[in-house]
PyMOL Python script that loads the backbone (N, CA, C, O; Angstrom):
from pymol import cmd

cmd.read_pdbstr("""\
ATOM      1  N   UNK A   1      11.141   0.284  15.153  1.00  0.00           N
ATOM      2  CA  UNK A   1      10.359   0.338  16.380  1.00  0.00           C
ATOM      3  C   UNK A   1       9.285  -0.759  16.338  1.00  0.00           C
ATOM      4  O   UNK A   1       8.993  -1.320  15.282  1.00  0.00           O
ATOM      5  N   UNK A   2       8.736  -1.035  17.451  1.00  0.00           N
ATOM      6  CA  UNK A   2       7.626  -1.827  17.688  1.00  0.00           C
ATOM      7  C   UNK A   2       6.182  -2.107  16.902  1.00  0.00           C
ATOM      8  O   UNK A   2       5.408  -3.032  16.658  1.00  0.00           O
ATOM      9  N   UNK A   3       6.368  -0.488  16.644  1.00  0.00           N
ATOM     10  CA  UNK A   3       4.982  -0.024  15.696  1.00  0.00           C
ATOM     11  C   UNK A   3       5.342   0.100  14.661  1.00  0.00           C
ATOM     12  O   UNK A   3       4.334   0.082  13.954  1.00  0.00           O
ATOM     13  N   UNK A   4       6.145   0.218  14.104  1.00  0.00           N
ATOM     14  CA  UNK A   4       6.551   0.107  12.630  1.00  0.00           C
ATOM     15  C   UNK A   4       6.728  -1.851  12.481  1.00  0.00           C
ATOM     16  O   UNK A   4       5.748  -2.243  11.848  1.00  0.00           O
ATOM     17  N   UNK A   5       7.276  -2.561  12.713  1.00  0.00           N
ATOM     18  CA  UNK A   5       7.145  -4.009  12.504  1.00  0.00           C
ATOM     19  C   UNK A   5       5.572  -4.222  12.516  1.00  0.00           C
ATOM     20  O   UNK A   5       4.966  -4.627  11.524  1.00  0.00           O
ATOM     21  N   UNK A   6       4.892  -3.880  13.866  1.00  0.00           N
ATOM     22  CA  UNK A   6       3.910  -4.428  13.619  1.00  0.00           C
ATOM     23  C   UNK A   6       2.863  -3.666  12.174  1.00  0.00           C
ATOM     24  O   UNK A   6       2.012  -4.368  11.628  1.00  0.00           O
ATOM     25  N   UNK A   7       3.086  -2.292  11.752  1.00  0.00           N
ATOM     26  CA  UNK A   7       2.774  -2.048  10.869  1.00  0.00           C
ATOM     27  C   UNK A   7       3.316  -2.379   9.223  1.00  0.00           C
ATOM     28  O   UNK A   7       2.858  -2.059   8.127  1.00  0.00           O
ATOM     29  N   UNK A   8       4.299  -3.033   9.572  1.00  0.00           N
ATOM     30  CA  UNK A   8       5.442  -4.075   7.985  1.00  0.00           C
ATOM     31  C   UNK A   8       4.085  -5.062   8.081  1.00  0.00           C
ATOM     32  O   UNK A   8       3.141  -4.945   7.300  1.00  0.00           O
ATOM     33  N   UNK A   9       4.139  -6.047   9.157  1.00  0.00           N
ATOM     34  CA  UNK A   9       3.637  -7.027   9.373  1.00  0.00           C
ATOM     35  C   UNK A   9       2.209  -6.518   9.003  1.00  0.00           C
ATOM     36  O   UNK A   9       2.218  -6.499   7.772  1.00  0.00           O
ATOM     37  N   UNK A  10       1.250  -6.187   9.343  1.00  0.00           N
ATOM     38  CA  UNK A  10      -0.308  -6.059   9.026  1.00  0.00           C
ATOM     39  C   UNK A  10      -0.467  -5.784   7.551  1.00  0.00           C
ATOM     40  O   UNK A  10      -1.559  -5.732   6.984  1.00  0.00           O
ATOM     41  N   UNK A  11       0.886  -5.587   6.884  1.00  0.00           N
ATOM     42  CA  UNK A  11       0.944  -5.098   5.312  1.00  0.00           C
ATOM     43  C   UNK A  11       0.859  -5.842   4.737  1.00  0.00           C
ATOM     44  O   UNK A  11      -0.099  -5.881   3.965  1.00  0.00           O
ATOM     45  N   UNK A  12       1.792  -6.861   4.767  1.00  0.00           N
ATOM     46  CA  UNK A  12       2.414  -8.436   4.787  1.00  0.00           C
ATOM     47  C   UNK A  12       1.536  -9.114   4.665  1.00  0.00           C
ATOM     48  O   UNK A  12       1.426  -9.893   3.718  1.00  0.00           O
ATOM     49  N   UNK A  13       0.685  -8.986   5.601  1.00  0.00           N
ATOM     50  CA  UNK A  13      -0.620 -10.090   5.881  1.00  0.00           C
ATOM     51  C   UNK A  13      -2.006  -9.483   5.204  1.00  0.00           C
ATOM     52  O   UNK A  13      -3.137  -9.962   5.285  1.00  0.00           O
ATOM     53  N   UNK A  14      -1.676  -8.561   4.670  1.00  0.00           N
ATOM     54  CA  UNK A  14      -3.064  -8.405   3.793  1.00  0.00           C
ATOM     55  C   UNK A  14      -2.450  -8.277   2.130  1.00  0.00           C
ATOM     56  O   UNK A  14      -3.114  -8.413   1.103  1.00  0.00           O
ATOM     57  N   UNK A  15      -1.726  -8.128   2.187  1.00  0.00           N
ATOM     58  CA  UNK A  15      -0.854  -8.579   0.523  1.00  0.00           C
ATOM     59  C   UNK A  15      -1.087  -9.965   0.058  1.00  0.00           C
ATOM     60  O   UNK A  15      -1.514 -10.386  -1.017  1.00  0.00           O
ATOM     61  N   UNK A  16      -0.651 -10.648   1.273  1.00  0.00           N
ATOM     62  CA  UNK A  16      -1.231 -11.939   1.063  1.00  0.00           C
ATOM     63  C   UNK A  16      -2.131 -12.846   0.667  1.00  0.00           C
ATOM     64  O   UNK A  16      -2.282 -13.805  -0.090  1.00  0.00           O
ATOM     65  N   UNK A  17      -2.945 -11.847   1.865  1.00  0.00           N
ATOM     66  CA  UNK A  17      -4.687 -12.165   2.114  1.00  0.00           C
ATOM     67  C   UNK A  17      -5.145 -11.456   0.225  1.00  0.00           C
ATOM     68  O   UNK A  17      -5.781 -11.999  -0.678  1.00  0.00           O
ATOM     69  N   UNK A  18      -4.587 -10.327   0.281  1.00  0.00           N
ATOM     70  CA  UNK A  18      -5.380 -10.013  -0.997  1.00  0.00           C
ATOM     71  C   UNK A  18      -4.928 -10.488  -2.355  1.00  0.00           C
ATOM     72  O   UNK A  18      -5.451 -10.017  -3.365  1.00  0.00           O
ATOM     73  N   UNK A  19      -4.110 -11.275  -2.414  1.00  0.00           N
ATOM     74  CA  UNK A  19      -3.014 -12.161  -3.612  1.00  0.00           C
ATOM     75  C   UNK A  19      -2.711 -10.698  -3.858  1.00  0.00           C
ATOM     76  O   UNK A  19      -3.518 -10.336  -4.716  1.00  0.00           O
ATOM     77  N   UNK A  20      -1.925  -9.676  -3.511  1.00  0.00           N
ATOM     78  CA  UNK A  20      -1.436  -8.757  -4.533  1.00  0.00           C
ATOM     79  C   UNK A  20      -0.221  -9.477  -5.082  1.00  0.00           C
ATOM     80  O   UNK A  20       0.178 -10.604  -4.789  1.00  0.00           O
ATOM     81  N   UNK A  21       0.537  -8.170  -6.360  1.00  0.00           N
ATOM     82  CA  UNK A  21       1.336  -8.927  -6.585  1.00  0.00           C
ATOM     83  C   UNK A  21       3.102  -8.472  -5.969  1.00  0.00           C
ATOM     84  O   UNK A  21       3.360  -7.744  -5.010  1.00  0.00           O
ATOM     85  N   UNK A  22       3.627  -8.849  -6.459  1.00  0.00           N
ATOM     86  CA  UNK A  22       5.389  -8.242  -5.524  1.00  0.00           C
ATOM     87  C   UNK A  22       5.296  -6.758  -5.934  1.00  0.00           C
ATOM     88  O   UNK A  22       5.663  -5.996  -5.039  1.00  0.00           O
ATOM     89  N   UNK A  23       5.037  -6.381  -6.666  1.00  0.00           N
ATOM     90  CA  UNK A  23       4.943  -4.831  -6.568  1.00  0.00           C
ATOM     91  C   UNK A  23       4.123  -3.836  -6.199  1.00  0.00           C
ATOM     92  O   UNK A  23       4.319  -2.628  -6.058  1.00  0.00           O
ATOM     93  N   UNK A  24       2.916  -4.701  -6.026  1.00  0.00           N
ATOM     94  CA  UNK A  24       1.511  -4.188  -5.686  1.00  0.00           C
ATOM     95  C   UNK A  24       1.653  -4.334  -4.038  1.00  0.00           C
ATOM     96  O   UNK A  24       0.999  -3.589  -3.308  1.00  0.00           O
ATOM     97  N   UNK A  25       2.499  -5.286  -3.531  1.00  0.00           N
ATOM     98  CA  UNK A  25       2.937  -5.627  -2.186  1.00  0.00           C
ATOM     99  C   UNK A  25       4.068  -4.233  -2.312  1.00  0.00           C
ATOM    100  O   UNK A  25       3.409  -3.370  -2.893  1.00  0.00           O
ATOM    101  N   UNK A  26       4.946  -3.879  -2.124  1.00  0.00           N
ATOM    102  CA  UNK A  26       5.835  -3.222  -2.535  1.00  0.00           C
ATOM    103  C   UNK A  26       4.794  -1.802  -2.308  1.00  0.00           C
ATOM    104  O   UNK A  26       4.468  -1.356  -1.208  1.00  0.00           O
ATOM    105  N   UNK A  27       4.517  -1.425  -3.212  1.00  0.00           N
ATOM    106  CA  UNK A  27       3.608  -0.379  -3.189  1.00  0.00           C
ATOM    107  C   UNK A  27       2.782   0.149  -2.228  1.00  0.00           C
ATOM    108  O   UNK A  27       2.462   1.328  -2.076  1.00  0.00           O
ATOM    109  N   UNK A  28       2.275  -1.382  -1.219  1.00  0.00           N
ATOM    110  CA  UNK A  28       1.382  -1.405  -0.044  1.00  0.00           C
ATOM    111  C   UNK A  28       2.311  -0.750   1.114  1.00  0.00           C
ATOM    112  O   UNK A  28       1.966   0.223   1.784  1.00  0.00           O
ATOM    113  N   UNK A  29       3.467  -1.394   1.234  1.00  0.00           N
ATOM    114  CA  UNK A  29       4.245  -1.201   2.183  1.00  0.00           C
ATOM    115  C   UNK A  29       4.664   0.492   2.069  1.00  0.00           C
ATOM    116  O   UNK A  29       4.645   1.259   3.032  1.00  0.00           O
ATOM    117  N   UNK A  30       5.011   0.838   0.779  1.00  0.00           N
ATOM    118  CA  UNK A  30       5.383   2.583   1.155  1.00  0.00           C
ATOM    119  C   UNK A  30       4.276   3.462   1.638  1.00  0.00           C
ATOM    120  O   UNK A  30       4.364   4.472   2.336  1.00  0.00           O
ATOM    121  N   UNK A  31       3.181   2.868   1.120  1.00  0.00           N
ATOM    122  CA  UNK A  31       2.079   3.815   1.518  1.00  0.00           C
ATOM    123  C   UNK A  31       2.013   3.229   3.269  1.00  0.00           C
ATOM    124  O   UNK A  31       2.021   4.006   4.224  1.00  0.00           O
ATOM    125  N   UNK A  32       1.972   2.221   3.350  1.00  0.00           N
ATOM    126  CA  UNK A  32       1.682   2.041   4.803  1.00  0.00           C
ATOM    127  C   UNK A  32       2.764   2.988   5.683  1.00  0.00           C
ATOM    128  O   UNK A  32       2.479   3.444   6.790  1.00  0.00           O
ATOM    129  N   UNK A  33       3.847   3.171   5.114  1.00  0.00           N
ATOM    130  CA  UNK A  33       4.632   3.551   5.794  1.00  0.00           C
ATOM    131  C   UNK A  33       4.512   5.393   5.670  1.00  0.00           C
ATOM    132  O   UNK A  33       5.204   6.218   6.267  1.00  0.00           O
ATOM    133  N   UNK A  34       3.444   5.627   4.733  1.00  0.00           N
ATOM    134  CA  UNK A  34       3.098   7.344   4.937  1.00  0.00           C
ATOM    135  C   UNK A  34       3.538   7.768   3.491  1.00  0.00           C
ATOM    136  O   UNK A  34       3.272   8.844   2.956  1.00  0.00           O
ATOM    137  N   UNK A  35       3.989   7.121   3.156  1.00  0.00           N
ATOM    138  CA  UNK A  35       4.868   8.146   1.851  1.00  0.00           C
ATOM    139  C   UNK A  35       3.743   8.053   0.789  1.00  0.00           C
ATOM    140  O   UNK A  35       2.873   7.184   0.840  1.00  0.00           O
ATOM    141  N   UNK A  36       3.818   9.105  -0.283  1.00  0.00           N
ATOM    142  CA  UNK A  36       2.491   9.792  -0.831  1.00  0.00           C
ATOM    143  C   UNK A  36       2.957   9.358  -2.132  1.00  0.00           C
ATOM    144  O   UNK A  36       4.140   9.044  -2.265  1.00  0.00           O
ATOM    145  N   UNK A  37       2.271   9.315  -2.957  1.00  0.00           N
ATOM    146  CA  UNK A  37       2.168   8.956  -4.520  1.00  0.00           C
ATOM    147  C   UNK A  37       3.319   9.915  -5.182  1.00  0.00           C
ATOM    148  O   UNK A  37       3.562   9.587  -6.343  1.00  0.00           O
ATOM    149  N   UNK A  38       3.890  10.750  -4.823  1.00  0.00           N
ATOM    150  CA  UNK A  38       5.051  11.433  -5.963  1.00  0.00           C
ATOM    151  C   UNK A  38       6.313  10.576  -5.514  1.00  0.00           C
ATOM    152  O   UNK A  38       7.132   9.989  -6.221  1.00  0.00           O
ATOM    153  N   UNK A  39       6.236  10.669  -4.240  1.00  0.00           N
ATOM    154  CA  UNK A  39       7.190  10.132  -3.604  1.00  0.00           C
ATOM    155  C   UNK A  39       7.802   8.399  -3.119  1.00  0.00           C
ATOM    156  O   UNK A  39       8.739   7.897  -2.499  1.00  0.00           O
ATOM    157  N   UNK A  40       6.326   7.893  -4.018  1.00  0.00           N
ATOM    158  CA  UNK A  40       6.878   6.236  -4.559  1.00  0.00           C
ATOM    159  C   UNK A  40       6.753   6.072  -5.848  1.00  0.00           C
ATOM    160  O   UNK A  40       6.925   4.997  -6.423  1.00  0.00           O
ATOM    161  N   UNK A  41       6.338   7.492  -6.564  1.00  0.00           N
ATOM    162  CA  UNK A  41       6.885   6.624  -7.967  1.00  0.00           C
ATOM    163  C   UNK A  41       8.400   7.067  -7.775  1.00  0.00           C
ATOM    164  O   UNK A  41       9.222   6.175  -7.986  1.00  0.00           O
ATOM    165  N   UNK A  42       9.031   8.673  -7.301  1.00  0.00           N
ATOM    166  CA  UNK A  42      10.328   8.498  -7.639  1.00  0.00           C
ATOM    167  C   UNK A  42      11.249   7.177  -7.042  1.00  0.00           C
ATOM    168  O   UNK A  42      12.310   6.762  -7.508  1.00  0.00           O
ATOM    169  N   UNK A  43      10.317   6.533  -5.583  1.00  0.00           N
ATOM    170  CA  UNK A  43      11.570   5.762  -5.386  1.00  0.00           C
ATOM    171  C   UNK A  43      11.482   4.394  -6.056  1.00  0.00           C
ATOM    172  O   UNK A  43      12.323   3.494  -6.052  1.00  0.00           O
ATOM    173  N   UNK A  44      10.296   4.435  -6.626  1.00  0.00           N
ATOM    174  CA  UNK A  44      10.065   2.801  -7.511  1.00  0.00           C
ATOM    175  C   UNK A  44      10.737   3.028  -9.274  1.00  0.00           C
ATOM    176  O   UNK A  44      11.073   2.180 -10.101  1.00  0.00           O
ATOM    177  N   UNK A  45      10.730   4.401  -9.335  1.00  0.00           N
ATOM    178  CA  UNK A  45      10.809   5.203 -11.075  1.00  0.00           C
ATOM    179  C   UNK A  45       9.481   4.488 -11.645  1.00  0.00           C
ATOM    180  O   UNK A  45       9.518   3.460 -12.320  1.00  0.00           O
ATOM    181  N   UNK A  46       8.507   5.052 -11.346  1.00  0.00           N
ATOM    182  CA  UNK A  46       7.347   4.173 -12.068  1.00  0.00           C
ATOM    183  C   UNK A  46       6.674   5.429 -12.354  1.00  0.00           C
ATOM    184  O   UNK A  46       6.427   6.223 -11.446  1.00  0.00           O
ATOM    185  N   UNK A  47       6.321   5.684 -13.735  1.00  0.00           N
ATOM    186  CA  UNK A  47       5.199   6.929 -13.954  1.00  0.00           C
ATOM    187  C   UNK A  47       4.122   6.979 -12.519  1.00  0.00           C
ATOM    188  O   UNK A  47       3.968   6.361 -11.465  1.00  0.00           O
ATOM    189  N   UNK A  48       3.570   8.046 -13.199  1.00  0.00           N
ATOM    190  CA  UNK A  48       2.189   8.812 -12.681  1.00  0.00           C
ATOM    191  C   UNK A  48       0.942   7.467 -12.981  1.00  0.00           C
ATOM    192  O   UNK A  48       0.292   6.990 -12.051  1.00  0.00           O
ATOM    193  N   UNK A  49       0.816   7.098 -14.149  1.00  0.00           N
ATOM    194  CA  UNK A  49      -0.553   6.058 -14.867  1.00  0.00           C
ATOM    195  C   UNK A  49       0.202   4.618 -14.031  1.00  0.00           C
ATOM    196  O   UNK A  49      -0.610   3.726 -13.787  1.00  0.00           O
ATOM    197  N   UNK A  50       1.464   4.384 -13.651  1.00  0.00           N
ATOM    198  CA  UNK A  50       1.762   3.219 -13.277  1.00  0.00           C
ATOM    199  C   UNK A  50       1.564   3.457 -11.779  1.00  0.00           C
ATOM    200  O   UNK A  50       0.461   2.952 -11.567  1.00  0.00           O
ATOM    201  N   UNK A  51       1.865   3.778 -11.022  1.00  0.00           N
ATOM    202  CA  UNK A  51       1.399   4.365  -9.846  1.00  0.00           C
ATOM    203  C   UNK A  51      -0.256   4.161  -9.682  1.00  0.00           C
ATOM    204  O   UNK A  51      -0.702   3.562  -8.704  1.00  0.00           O
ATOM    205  N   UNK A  52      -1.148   4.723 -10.747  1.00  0.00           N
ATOM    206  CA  UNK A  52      -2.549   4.825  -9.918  1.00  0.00           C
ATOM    207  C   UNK A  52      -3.083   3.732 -10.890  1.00  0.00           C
ATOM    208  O   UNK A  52      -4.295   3.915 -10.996  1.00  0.00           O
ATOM    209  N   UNK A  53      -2.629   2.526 -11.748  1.00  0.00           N
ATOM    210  CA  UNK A  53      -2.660   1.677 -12.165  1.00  0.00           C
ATOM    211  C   UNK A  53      -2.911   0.440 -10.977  1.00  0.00           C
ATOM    212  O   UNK A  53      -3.970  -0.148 -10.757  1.00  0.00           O
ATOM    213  N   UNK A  54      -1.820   0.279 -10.410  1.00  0.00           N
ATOM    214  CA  UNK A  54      -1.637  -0.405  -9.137  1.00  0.00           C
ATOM    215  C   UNK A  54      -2.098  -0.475  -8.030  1.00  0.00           C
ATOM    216  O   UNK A  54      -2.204  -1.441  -7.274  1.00  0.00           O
ATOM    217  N   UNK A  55      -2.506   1.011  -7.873  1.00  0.00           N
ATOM    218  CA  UNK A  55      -3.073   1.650  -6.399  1.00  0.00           C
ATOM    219  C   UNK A  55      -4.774   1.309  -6.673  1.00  0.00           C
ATOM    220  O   UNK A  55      -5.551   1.072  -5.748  1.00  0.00           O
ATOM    221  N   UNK A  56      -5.104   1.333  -7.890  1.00  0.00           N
ATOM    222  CA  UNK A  56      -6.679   0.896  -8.357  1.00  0.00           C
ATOM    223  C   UNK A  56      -6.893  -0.708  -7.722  1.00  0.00           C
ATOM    224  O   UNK A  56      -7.791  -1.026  -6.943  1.00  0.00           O
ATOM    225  N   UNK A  57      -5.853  -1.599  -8.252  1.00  0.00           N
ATOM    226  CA  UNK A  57      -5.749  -2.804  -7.905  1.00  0.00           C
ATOM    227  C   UNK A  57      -5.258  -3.328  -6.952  1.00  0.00           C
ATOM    228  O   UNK A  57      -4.966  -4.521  -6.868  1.00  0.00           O
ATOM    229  N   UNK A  58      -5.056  -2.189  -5.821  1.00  0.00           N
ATOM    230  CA  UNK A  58      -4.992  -2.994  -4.825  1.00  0.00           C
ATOM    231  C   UNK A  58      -5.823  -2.482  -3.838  1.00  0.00           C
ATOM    232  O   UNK A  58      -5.614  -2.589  -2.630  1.00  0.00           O
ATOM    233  N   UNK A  59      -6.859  -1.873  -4.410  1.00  0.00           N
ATOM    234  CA  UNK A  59      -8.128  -1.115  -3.869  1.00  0.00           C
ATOM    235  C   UNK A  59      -9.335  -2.276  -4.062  1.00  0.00           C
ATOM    236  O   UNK A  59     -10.205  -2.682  -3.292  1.00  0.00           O
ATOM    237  N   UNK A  60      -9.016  -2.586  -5.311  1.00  0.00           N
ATOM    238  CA  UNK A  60     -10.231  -3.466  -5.666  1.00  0.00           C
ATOM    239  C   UNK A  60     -10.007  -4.842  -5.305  1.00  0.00           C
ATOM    240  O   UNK A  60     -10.962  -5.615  -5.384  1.00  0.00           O
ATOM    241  N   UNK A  61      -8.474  -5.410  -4.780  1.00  0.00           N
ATOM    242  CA  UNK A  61      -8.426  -6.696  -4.501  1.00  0.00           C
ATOM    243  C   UNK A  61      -8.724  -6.667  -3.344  1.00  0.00           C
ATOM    244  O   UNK A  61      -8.960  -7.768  -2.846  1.00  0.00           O
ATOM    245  N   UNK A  62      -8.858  -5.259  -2.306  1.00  0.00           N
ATOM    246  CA  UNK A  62      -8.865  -5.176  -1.160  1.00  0.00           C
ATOM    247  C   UNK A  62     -10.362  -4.768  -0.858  1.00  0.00           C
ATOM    248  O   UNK A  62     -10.875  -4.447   0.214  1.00  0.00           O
ATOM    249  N   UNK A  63     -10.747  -4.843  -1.744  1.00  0.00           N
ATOM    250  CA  UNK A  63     -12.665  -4.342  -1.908  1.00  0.00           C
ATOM    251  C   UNK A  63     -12.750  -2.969  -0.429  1.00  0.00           C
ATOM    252  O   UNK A  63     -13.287  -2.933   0.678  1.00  0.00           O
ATOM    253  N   UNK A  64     -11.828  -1.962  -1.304  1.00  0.00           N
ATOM    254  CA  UNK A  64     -11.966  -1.060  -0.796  1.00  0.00           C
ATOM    255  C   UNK A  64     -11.963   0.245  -1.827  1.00  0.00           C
ATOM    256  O   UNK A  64     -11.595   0.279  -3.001  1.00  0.00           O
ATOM    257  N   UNK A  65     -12.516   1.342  -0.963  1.00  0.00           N
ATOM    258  CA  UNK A  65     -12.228   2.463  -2.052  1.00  0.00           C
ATOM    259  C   UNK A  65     -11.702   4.009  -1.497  1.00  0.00           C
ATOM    260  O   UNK A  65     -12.481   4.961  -1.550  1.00  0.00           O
ATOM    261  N   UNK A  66     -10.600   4.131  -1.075  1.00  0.00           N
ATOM    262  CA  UNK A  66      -9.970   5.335  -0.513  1.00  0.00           C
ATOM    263  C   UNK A  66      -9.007   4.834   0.540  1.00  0.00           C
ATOM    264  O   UNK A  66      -9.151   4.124   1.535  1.00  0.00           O
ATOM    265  N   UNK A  67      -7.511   5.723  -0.269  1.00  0.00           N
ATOM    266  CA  UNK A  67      -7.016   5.952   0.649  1.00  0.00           C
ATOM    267  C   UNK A  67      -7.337   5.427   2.337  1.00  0.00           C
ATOM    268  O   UNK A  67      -6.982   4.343   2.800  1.00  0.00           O
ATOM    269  N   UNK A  68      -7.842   6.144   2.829  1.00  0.00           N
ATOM    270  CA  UNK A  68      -8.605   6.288   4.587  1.00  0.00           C
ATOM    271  C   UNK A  68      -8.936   4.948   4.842  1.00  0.00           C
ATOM    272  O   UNK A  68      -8.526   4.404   5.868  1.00  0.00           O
ATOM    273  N   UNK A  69      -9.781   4.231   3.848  1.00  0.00           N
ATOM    274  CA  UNK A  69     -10.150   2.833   4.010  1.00  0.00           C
ATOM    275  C   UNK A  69      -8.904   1.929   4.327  1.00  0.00           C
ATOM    276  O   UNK A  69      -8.752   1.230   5.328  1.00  0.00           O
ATOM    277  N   UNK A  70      -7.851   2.122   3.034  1.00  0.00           N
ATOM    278  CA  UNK A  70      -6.590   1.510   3.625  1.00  0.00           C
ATOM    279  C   UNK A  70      -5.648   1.615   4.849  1.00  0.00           C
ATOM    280  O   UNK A  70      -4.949   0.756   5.386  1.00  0.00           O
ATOM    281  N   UNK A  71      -5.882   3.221   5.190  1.00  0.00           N
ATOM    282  CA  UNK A  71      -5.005   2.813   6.598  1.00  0.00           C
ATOM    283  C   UNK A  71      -5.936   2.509   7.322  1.00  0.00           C
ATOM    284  O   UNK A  71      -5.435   2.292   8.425  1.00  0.00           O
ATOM    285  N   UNK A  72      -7.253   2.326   7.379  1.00  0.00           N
ATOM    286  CA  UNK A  72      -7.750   1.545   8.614  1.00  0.00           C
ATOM    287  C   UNK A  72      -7.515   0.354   8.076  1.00  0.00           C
ATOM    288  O   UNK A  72      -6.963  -0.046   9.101  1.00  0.00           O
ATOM    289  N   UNK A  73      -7.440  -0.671   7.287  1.00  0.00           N
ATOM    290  CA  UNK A  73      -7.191  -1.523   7.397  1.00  0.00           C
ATOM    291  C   UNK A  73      -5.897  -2.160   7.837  1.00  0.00           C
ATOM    292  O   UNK A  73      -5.735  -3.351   8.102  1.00  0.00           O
ATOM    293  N   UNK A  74      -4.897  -1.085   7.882  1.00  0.00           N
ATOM    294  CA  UNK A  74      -3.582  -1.504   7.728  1.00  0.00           C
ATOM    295  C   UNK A  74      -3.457  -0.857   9.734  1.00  0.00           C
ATOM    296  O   UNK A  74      -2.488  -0.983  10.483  1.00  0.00           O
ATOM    297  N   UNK A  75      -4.538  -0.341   9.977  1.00  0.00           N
ATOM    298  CA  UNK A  75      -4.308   0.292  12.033  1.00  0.00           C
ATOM    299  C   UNK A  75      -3.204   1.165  11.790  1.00  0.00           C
ATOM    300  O   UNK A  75      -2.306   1.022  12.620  1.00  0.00           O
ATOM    301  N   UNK A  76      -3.025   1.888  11.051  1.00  0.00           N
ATOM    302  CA  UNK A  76      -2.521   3.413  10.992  1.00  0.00           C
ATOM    303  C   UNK A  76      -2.970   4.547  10.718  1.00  0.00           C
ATOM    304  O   UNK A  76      -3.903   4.715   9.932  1.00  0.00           O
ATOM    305  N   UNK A  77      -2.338   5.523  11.359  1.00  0.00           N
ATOM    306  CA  UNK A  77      -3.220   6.714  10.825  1.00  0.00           C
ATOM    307  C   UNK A  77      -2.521   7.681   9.949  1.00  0.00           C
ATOM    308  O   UNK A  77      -1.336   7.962   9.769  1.00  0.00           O
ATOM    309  N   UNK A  78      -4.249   8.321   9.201  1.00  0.00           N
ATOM    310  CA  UNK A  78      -3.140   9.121   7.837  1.00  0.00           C
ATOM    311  C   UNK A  78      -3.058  10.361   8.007  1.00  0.00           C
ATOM    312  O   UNK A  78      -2.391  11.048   7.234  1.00  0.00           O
TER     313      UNK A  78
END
""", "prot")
cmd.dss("prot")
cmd.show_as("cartoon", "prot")
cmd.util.cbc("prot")
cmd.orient("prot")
């Protein structure tokens, strides 16, 4: 749909903006897309510590701190 591209896209462009890295991009995109921390490590197979490893760093490249902060940045709601 319309709103889902443009929500790929606003992901895209702050992955960028924030140098994450391909998995930290990766990571951005499931959450943008709603899906919750059990449910991207099973689809990445990445532990629990690898999961909030990543999610730290792309909090702090994004000089943000919560969840909530990220979907406003990303114009979705959680």
């Amino acid at each position: 749909t319309p709103e889902e591209r443009r929500r790929d896209e606003r992901a895209a462009e702050l992955a960028e903006h924030a140098r994450l890295t391909p998995r930290e991009t990766e990571i951005l995109a499931l959450v943008a897309q709603g899906k919750n921390g059990p449910a991207i490590m099973q689809e990445l197979f990445i532990a629990e510590g690898t999961f909030k490893a990543h999610t730290r760093h792309i909090y702090e490249k994004m000089g943000i701190n919560s969840r909530k902060e990220l979907f406003e940045l990303l114009g979705v709601s959680s």
